[in-house]
C-alpha positions in Angstrom: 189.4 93.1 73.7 185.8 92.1 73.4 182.8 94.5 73.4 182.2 95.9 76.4 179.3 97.5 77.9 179.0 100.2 81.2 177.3 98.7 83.6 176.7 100.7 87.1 174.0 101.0 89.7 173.0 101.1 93.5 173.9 97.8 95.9 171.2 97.7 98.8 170.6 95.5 102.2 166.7 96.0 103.0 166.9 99.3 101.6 170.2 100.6 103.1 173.4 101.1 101.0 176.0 98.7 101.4 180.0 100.4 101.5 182.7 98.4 99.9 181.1 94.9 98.6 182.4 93.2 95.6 180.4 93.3 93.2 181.8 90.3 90.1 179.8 90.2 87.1 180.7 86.8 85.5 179.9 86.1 81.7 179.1 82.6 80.3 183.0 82.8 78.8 185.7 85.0 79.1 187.0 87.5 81.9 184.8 88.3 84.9 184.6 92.5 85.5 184.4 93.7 89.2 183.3 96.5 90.9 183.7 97.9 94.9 180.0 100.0 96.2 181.0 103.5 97.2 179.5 105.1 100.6 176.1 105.8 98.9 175.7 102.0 97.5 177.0 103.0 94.3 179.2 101.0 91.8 180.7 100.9 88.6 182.3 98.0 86.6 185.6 97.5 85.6 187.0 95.2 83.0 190.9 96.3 83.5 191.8 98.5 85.8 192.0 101.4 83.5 189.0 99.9 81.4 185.5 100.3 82.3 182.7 97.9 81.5 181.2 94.3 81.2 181.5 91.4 78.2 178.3 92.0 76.3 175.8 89.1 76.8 174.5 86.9 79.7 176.1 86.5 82.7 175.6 85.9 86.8 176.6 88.4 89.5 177.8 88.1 92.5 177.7 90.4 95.5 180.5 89.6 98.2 182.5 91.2 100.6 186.1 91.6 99.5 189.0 90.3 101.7 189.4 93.1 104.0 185.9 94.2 104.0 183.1 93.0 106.5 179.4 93.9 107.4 176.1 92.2 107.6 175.8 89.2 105.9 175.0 88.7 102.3 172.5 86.0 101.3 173.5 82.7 99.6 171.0 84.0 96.6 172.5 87.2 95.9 176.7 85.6 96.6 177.9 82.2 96.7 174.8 80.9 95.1 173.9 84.1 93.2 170.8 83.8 91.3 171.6 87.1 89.6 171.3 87.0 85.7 171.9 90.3 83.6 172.5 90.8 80.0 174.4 93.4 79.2 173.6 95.5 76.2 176.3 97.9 74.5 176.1 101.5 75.6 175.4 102.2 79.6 173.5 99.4 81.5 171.8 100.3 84.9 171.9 97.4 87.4 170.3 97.8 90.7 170.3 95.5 93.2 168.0 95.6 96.7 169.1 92.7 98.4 166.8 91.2 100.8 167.8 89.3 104.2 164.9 87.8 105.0 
């Protein structure tokens, strides 16, 4: 198991929560962590499904909807072509992200 940090925060669409994206935090190496926003926007990574938390160190994210999920659409910068960095620190790491469609 490598060192994990707890990484959680708020997903937003021009300031309006967004309810069941996929949110994949990918380090440089190793397993990616995942996390699904809650009705409010809010998230919290998992490494395992019984393990909370994110790699330490640099990674991208990714925000996405999952397979069975839909809504507005996410853009390129902030999914397929996320230009999302964030280093995560041990101990709890607050990640907010207001996503922007225009």
């Amino acid at each position: 198991m490598p060192e994990l940090g707890q990484v959680h925060g708020t997903i937003t669409l021009d300031g309006k929560p967004l309810e069941g994206v996929s949110v994949l935090f990918e380090p440089e190496s190793g397993r990616p962590s995942t996390a699904i926003t809650d009705a409010a926007g809010k998230y919290e990574a998992q490494y395992l499904i019984d393990e909370p938390g994110v790699k330490l160190g640099p990674g991208t994210v990714r925000v996405e909807w999952g397979i069975d999920a839909t809504g507005p659409k996410i853009p390129n910068q902030y999914g397929s072509k996320s230009e999302l960095k964030l280093e995560v620190q041990p101990g709890e790491n607050e990640f907010n992200i207001d996503m922007q469609s225009k």
